[in-house]
C-alpha positions as CSV (number, residue, x, y, z in Angstrom):
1,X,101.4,71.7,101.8
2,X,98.3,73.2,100.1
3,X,95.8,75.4,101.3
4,X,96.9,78.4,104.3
5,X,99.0,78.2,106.5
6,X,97.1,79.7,109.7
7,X,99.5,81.6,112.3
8,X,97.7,83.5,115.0
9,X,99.3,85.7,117.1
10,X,97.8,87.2,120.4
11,X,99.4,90.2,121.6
12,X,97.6,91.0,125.1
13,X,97.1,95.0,125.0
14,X,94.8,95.7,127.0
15,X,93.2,92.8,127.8
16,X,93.9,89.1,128.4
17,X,92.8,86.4,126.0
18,X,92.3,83.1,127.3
19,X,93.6,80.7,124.5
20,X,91.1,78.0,124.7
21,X,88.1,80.2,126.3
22,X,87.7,83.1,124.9
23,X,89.6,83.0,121.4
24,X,86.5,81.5,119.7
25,X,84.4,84.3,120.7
26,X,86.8,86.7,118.9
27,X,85.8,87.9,115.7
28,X,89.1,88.6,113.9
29,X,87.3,89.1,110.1
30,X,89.1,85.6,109.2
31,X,86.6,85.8,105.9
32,X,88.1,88.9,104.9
33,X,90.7,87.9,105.1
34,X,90.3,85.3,103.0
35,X,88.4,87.3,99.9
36,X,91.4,89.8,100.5
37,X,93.8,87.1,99.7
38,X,92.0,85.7,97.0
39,X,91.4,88.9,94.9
40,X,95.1,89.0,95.6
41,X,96.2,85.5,94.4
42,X,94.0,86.3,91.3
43,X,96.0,89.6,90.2
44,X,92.9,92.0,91.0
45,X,94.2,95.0,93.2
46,X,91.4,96.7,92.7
47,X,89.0,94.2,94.4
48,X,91.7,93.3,97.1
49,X,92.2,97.3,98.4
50,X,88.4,97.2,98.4
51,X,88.3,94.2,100.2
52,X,91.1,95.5,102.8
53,X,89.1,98.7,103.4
54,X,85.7,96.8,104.0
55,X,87.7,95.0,106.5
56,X,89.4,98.3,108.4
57,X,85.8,100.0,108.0
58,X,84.8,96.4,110.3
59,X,87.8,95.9,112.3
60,X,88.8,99.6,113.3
61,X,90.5,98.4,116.9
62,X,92.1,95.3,116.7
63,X,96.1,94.8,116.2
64,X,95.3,93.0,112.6
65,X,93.8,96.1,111.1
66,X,97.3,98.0,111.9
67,X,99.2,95.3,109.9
68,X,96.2,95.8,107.5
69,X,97.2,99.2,107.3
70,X,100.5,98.9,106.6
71,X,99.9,96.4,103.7
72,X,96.5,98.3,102.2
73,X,99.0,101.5,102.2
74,X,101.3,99.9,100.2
75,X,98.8,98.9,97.8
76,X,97.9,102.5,97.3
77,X,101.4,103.3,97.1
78,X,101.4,100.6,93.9
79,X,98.3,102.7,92.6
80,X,100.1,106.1,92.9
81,X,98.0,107.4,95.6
82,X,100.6,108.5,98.2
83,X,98.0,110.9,99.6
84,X,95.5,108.0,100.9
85,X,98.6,105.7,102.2
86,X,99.6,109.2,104.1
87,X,95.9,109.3,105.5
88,X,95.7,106.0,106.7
89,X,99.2,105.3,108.2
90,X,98.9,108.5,109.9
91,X,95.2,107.2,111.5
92,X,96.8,103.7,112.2
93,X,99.5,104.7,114.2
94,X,97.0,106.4,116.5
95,X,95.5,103.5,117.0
96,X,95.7,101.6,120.5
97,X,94.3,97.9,119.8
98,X,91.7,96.4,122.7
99,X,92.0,93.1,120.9
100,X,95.2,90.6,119.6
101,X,96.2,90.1,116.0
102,X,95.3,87.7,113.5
103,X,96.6,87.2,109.9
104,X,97.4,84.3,107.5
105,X,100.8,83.2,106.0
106,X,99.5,82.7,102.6
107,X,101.0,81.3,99.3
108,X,100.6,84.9,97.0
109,X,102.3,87.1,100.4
110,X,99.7,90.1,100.8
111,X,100.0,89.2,104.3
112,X,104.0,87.8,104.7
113,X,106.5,90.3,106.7
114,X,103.9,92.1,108.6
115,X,105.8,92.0,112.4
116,X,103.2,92.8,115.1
117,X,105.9,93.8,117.6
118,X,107.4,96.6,115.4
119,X,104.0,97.5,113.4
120,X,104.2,101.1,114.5
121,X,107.6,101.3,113.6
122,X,107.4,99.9,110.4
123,X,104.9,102.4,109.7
124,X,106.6,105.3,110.9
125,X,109.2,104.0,108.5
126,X,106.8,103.9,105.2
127,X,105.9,107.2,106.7
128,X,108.9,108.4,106.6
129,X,109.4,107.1,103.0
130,X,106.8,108.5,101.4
131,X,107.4,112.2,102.6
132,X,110.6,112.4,101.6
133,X,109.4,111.0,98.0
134,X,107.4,114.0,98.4
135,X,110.5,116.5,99.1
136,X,108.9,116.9,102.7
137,X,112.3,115.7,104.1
138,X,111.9,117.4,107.4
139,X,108.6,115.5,108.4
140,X,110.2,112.4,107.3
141,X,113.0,112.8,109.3
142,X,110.6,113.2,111.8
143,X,108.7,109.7,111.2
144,X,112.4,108.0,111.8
145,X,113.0,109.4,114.5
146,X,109.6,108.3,115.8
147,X,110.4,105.0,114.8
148,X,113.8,105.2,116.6
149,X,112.7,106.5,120.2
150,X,108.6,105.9,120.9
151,X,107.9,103.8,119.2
152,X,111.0,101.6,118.7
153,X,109.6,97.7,119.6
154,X,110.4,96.2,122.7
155,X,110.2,93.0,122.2
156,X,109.2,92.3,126.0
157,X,111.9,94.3,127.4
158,X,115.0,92.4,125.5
159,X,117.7,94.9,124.9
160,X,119.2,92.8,122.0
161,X,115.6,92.8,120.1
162,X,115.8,96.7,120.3
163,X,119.5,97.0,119.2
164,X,118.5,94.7,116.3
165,X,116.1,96.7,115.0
166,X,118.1,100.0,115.5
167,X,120.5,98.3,113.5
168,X,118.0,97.7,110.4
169,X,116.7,101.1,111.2
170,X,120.1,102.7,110.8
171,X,119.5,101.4,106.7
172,X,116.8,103.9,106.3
173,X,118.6,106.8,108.1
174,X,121.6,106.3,106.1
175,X,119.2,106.3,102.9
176,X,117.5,109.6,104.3
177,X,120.9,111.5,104.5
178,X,121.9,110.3,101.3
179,X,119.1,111.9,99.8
180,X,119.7,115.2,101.8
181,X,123.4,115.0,100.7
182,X,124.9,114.8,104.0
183,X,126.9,111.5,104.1
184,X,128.5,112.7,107.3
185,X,125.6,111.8,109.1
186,X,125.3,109.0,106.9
187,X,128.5,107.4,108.3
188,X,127.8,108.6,111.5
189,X,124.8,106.3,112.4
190,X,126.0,103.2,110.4
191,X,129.5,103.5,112.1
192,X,127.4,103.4,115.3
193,X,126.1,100.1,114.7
194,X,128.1,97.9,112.1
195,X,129.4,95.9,115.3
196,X,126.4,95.2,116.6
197,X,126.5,91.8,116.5
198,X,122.4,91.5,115.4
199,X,120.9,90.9,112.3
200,X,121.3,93.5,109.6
201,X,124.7,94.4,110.5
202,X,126.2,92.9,107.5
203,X,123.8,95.3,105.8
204,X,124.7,98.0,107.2
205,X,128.9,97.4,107.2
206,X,128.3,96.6,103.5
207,X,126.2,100.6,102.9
208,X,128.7,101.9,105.3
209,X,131.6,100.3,103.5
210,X,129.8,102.1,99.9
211,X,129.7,105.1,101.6
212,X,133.4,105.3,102.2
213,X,134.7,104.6,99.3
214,X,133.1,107.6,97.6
215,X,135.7,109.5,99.6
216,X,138.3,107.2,100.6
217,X,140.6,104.7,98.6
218,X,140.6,100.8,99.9
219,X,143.7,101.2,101.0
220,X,142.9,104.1,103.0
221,X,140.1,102.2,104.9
222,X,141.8,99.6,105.7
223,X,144.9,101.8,106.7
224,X,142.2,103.6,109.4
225,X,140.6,100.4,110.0
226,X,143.9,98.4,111.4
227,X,144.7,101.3,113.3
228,X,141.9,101.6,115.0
229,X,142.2,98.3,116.1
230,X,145.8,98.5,116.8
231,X,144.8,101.6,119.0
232,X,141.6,100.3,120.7
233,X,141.5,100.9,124.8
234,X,139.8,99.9,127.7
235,X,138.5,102.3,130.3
236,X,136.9,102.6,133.3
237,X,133.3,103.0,133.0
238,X,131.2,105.6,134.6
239,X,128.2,105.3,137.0
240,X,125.5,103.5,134.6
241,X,128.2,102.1,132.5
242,X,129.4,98.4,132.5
243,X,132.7,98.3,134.8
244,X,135.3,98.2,131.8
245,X,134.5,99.7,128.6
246,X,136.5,99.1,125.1
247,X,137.0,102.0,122.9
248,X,137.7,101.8,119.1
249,X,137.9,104.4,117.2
250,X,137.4,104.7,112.9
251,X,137.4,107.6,110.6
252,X,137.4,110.0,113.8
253,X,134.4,108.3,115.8
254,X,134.7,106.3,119.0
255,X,132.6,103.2,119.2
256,X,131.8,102.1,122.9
257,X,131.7,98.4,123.8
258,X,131.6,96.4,127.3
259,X,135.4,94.4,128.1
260,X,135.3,91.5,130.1
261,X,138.5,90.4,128.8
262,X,142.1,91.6,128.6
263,X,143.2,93.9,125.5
264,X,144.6,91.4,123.6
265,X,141.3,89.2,123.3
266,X,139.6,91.9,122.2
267,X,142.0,92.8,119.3
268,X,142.5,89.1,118.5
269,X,138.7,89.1,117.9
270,X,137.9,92.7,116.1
271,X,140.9,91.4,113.4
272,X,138.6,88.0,113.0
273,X,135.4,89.8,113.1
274,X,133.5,89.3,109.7
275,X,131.9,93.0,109.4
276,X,136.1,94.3,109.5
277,X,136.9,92.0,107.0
278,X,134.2,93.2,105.1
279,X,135.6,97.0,105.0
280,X,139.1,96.1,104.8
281,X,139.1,93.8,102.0
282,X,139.3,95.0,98.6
């Protein structure tokens, strides 16, 4: 289909908008918008990171102009000017939008992958990026970590939203102690959350998986692998735990799931499990 593809997505904040009532009254910078993605489509950046700071200068307090952010920083980023994207992530994240979000799904992308229930995260995350680029590797530690506890999203309260993202998250952190040499840590949170079951864990058992094998043969993973499985438990769990818990344990760390089954299921399943097969498989 030609022409845009309009998605608008309200995110009440601090106010409720009536769809239907109100929504026409809201001024969301639509034509923008629109030059923005045009300058885009035609191959000018220049014009386009004009055109996206025209519209922040307009729009400072509405959930668009933090995806705008994000997407405007990465355009400096392209222009080698780290020092502006630092300056305006850094004021974005600080903002707390009185108004919903409104963006396009167009044909060139300037405005595709911008999530507005993790924006703040995702920023903390080019944050975090761009420091350590930088050698400031103790400030972007510091932006995942933001990313990982304040403002990890919500995603109205679902529990497997928030693992998801922790999983994808645990990507970046694995990069980040890569690049301060400490592949301990490295393991650490990727062996955490391989078996998440969410997206991205295929990701992350494939990094983890990279990461071993600079210090282990295949045959010793999947040695440690089988046993682990061959030597998984189930426990009683303690006051906020779930009832029974299975333990597993890999390369000398214990990895905590709920059991509502016998031993044998779980062992059955774990042997089946796709993300195993991925690490013990040469």
């Amino acid at each position: 289909m030609k022409g845009l593809l309009l998605t608008i997505l309200f995110f009440s904040i601090l106010t409720t908008i009536s769809v239907g009532q109100n929504d026409a009254k809201i001024d969301y910078g639509s034509d923008v918008l629109k030059q923005a993605e045009c300058s885009f489509c035609n191959g000018d950046t220049s014009q386009t990171i004009k055109t996206l700071e025209n519209y922040i200068d307009n729009f400072p307090s509405i959930g668009t102009t933090l995806l705008i952010s994000k997407r405007l920083a990465e355009l400096y980023l392209a222009t080698d000017n780290s020092q502006l994207a630092i300056s305006l992530l850094t004021k974005a994240i600080e903002i707390k939008p009185t108004k919903g979000y409104f963006i396009y799904m167009d044909s060139c992308g300037l405005y595709n992958g911008l999530d507005p229930a993790s924006i703040k995260a995702d920023i903390c995350v080019s944050l975090s990026k761009i420091f350590a680029s930088l050698g400031d590797k103790l400030t972007a530690l510091g932006y995942l970590n933001l990313a990982d506890t304040k403002y990890l999203p919500s995603y109205g309260g679902c529990a497997n939203g928030m693992i998801m993202y922790k999983t994808k998250l645990s990507l970046d952190f694995a990069d980040y102690y890569l690049l301060t040499g400490d592949t301990t840590k490295a393991i650490d949170r990727l062996m955490e959350f391989f078996l998440s079951n969410e997206p991205y864990d295929d990701k992350v058992t494939a990094k983890l998986k990279s990461i071993l094998l600079l210090s282990y043969s295949q045959q010793q993973i999947t040695t440690e692998i089988n046993n682990g499985i061959k030597t998984m438990r189930i426990v009683k769990g303690k006051e906020s735990e779930p009832e029974n818990i299975l333990l597993m344990t890999f390369f000398g760390r214990t990895i905590k799931k709920s059991a509502y089954k016998d031993l044998k299921f779980y062992k059955d399943i774990y042997r089946k499990n796709t993300n195993i097969l991925t690490l013990t498989n040469g």
